[in-house]
C-alpha positions in Angstrom: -21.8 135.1 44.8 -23.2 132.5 46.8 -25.7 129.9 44.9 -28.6 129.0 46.8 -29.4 126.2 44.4 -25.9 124.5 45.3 -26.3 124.4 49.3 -28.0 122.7 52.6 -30.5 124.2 54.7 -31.2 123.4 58.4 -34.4 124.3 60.1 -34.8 123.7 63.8 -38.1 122.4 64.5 -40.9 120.2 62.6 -44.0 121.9 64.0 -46.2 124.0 61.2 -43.9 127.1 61.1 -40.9 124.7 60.5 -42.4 122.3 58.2 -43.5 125.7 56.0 -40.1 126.9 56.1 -38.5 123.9 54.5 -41.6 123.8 51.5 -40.0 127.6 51.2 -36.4 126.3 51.1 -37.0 123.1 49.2 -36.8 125.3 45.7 -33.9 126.8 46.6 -31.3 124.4 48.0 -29.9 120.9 46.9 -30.5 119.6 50.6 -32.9 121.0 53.3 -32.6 119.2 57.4 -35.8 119.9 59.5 -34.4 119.1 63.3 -37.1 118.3 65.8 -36.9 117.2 69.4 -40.2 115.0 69.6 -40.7 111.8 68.6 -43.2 112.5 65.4 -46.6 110.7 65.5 -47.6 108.4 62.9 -50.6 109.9 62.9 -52.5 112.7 63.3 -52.1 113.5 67.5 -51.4 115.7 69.8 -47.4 115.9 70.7 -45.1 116.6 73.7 -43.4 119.6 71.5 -46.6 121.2 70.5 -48.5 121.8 74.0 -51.2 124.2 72.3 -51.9 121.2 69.6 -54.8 119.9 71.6 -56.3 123.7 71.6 -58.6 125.8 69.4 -57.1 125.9 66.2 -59.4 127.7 63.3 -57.8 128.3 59.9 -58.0 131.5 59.1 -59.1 132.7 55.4 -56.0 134.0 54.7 -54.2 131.1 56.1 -56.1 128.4 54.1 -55.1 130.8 51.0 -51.4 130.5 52.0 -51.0 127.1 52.4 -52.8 126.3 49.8 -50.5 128.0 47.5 -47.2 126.5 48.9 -49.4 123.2 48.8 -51.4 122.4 45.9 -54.6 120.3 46.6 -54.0 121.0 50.4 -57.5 121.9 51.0 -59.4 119.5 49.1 -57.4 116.9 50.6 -58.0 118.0 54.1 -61.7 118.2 53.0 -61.8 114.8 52.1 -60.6 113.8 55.6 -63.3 114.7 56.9 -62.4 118.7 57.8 -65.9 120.7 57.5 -65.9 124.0 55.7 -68.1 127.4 56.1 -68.8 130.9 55.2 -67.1 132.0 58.5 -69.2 134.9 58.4 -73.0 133.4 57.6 -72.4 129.5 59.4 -70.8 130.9 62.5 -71.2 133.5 65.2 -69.2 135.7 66.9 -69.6 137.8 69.8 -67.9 140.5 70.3 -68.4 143.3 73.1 -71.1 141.5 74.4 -73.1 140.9 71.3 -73.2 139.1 68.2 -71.7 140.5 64.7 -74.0 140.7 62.0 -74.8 136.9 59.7 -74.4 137.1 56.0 -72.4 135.8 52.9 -69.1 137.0 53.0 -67.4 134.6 50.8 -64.5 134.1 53.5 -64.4 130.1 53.7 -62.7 128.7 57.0 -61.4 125.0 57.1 -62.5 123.4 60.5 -59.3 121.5 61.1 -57.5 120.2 64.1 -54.0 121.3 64.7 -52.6 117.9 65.1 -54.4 116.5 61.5 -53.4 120.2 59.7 -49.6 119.8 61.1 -49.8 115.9 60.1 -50.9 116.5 56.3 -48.5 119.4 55.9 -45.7 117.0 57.4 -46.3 113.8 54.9 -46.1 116.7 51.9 -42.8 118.2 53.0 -41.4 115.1 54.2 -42.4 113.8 50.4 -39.9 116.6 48.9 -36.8 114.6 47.7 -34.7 117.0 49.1 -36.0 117.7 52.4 -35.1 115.0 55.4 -36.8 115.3 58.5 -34.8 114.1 61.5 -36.8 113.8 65.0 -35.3 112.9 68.0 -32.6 115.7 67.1 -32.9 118.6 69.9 -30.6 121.6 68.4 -28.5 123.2 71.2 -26.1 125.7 69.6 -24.7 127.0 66.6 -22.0 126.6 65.0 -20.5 129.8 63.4 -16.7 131.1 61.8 -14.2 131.7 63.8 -15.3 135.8 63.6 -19.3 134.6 64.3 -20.1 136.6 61.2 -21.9 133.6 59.7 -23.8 130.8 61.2 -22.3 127.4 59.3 -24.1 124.6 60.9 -25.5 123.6 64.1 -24.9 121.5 67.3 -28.2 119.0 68.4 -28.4 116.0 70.7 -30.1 112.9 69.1 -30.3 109.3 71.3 -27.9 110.7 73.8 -25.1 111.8 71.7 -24.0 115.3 70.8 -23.8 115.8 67.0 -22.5 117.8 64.7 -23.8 119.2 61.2 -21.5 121.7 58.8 -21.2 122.9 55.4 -24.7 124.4 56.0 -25.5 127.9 54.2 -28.5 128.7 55.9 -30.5 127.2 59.3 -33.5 129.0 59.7 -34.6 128.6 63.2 -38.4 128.2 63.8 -38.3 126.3 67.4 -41.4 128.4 68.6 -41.5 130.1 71.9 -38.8 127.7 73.3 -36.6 129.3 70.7 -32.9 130.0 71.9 -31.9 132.7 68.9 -31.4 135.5 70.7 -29.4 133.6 73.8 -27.2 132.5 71.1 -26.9 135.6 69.3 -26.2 137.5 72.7 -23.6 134.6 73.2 -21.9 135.9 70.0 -21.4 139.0 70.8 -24.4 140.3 68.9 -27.0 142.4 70.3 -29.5 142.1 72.8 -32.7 141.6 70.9 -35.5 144.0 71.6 -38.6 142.0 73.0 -42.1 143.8 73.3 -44.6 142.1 75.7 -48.4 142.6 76.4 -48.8 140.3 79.4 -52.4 139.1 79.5 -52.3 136.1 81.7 -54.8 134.1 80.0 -55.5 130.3 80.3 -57.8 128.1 78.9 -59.0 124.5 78.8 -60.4 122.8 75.8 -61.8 119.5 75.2 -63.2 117.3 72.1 -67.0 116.0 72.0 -69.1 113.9 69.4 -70.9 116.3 66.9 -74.3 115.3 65.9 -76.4 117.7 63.2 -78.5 118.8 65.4 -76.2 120.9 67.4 -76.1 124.6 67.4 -79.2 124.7 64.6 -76.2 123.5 62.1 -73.7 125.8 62.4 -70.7 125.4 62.5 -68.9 127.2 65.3 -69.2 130.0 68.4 -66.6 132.2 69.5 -67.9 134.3 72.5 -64.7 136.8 73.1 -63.7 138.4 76.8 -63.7 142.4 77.4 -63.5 144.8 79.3 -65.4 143.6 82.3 -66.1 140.5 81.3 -63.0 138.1 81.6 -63.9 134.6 80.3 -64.5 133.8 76.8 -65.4 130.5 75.0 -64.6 128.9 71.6 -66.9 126.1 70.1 -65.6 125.1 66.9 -66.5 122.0 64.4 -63.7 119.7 63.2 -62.8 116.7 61.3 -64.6 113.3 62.3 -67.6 114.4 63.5 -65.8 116.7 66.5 -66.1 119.3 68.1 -63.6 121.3 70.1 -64.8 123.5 73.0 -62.8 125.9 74.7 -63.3 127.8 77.9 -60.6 130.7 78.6 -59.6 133.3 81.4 -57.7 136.6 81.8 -55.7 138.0 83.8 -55.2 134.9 86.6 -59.2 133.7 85.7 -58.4 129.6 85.7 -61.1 127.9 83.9 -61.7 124.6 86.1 -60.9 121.1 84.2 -63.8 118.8 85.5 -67.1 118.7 83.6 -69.4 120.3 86.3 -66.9 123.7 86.7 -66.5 123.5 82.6 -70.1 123.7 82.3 -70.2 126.5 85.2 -68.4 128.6 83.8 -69.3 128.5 80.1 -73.0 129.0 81.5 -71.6 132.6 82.3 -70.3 133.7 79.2 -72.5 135.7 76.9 -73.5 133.0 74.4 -75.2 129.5 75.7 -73.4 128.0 72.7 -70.3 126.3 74.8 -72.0 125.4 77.9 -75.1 123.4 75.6 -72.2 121.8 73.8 -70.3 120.6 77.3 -73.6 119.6 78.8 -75.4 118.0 76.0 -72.6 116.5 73.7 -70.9 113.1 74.7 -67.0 114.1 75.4 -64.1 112.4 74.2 -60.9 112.3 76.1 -59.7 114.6 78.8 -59.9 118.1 79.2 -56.1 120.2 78.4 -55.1 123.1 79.7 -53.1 125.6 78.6 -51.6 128.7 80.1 -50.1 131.7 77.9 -48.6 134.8 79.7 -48.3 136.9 77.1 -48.3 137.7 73.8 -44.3 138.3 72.7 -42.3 139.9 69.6 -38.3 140.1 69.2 -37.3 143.0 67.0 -34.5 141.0 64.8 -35.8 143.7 62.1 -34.4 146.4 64.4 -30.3 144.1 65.0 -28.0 146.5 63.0 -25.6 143.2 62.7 -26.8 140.1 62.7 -25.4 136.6 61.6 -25.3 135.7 58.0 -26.9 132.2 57.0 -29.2 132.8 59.8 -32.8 133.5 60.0 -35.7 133.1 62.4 -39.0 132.3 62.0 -42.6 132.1 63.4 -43.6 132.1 66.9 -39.6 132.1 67.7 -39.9 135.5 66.3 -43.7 136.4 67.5 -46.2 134.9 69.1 -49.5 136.2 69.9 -52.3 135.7 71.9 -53.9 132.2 70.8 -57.4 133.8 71.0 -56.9 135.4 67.4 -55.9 132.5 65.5 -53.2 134.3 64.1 -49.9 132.1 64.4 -50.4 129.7 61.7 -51.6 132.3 59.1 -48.5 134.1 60.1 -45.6 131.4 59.4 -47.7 130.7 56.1 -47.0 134.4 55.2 -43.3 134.3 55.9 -42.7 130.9 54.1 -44.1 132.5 51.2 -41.9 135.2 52.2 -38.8 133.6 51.8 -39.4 131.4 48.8 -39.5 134.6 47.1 -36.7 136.2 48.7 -34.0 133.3 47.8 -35.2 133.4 43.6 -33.0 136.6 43.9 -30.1 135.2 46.0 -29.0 134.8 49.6 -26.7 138.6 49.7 -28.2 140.5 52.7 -31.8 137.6 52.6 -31.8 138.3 56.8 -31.8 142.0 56.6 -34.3 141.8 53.5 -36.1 139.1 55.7 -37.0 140.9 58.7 -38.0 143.6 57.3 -40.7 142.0 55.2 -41.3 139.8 58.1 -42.1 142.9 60.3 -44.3 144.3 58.0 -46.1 141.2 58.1 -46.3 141.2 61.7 -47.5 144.6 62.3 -50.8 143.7 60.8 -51.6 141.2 63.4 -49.3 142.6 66.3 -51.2 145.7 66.1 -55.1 143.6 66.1 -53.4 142.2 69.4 -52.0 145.8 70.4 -55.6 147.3 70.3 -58.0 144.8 72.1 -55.7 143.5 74.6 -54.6 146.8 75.9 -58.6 147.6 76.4 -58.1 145.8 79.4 -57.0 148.1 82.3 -54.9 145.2 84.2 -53.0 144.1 80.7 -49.5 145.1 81.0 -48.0 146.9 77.7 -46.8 149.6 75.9 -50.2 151.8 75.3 -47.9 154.7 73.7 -49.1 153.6 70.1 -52.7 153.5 70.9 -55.2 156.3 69.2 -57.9 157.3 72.2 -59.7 158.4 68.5 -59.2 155.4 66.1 -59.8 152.6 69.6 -63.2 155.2 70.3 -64.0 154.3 66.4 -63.5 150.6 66.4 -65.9 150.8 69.9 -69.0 151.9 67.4 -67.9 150.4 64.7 -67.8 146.8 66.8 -71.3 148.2 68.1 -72.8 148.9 64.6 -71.6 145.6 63.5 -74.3 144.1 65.3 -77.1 145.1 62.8 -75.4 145.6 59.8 -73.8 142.7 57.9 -71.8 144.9 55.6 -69.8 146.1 58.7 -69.6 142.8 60.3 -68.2 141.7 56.8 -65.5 144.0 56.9 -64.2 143.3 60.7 -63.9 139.9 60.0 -61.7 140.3 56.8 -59.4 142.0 58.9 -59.5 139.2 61.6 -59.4 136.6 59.4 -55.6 138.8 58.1 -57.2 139.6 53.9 -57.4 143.0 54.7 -55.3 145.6 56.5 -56.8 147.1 59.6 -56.9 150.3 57.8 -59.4 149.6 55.4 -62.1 149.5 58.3 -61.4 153.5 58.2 -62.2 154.0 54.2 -65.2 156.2 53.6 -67.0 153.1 52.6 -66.7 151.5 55.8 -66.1 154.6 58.1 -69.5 156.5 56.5 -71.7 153.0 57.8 -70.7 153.6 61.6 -72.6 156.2 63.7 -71.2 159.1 65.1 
């Protein structure tokens, strides 16, 4: 049998889902490759490779816990540069439907950090592992595979204008995001197409940095006002490391949020919380506005290949990625890194099959948040098949009831923030403090 312990690793792509694969990989293999296009910064900034870096980026509970277990001390140290902290249910508000959820202590603690400083940290610890080599510069363009394409043995990449060539590789793990080319590959090698699901939502929003002073928002530490049925825009205010914040302004469905200050303003004065706009018009702004467009959330079915590639795997938003709104994507590749670090203590036999499988299970927690509120909207464009008219009618009151009572609030937010399963909001518990 195959040794893990004896072999190299290749993961395409340094951003977070990458850069948490390799942590996963260091244990198990002499010598781990991460392969990125970009040019990495020397410091924490926004990058070419990442366009959603200079976004909204909350940690979410559940995320925080994650990293922090395939990175000791990762908190603390992004505490001490400067990343604020809060009770995300009692030092922020969120408004949902229309109105705000309930304040209390919740116990939940979010971690107010930027994507390009959380990326940057987790980059100088993996890049600290004396097995792992990081290689920018180094776009992957194919794979190389056996004569029979049963097993992937290395890759093909481009790196300052010259096609390489890495072999003897047991496994390359492919987390290249959205841009991924798996499946084209796979298809190439006479594998199955992949099954993708889609709910099209059309969204696009443009964010932008301003000075934080302690008098803004009374002291907390964030707004998110979300879009619904009839009402199309939302708005993220959220506070980050060096004094920052980072506001948001999004729309759905073909809704373009203008970049210049006078239209940001405008429209943030029309979403359901003054939060945003007081923060655009009274905060002093740093830098330029960045848009961002995202068509739709997307999820390739590798669970559901009957043959697939071994030494092969693919990860994070190659494999999903959802609507940005939620917060979801980095809590997700934190989940399968920790994932497949426990997978490989028992050997490599059948790890994709065994993978995917836990990997979907994964998924469908978050994929099925997504499923339910996107699909509200009459002009999103999915598969509604799934979708209880009873269970969607229950969330309605339950998002309703949430209002008043903090206990309910509580519980909505544990499953946003991924600690709890969607199903618990149905226990008797929960179920028995929502009106008929």
């Amino acid at each position: 049998m195959w040794t893990p312990s004896n072999g190299r690793a290749v993961v395409v792509g340094a951003s977070l889902a990458g850069l948490l694969a390799a942590r996963a990989l260091h244990e198990s293999f002499e010598e781990v490759v991460v392969l990125d296009r970009d040019v990495l910064p020397q410091r924490p900034e926004t990058r070419r490779g990442v366009p959603q870096s200079g976004q909204v980026h909350g940690l979410l509970a559940r995320g925080r816990q994650e990293m922090d277990k395939l990175f000791e001390g990762l908190s603390p140290e992004l505490i001490g540069l400067s990343a604020p902290t809060c009770d995300v249910q009692d030092e922020m508000e969120w408004w949902v439907d229309g109105r705000p959820l309930a304040q209390g202590q919740s116990g939940m603690i979010g971690l107010g950090v930027s994507r390009p400083l959380l990326e940057f940290a987790i980059r100088r610890r993996v890049a600290a592992l004396p097995n792992v080599r990081i290689r920018p510069d180094h776009a992957v363009t194919d794979l190389v595979t056996t004569p029979t394409g049963d097993r992937v043995t290395g890759v093909l990449a481009t790196a300052g204008g010259e096609q390489i060539r890495i072999d003897d590789v047991d496994l390359v793990v492919d987390a290249g995001g959205r841009g991924s080319r798996a499946r084209h590959w796979l298809t190439r090698l006479g594998y199955p197409e992949v099954e993708e699901q889609r709910i099209e939502t059309q969204l696009t929003y443009v964010s932008r940095l301003y000075r934080r002073e302690p008098h803004h928002l009374d002291g907390r530490y964030g707004t998110a006002i979300a879009a619904y049925p009839g009402k199309l825009r939302g708005g993220f205010v959220l506070a980050q490391e060096n004094d920052t914040w980072i506001a948001s302004v999004s729309g759905w469905f073909g809704a373009v949020p203008p970049t210049d200050d006078a239209g940001m303003i405008e429209w943030a004065e029309q979403l359901d919380s003054p939060d945003v706009a007081t923060i655009m018009r009274t905060a002093t702004p740093i830098g330029e506005p960045m848009k961002m467009r995202y068509p739709a959330s997307t999820r390739f079915r590798y669970d559901r290949l009957d043959r697939f590639p071994a030494g092969f795997l693919v990860a994070g938003d190659a494999m999903c990625s959802f609507n940005p709104i939620y917060g979801q994507g980095m809590t997700v590749a934190a989940l399968e890194a920790s994932i497949l670090a426990r997978l490989l203590k028992d050997g490599a036999d059948d790890l994709a099959a065994r993978f995917f499988a836990e990997a979907a299970a994964v998924i469908d927690v978050p994929w099925t948040t997504v499923m339910a509120n996107d699909l509200r909207f009459p002009d999103a464009i999915g598969d509604r098949s799934m979708l209880d008219p009873e269970r969607g009618a229950f969330l309605l009151r339950l998002r309703t009831a949430a209002a008043d009572d903090p206990a309910l609030a509580a519980a909505f937010l544990r499953v946003t923030q991924l600690i709890d399963p969607p199903a618990t909001l149905f226990a008797p518990e929960i179920a028995g403090r929502v009106p008929a």
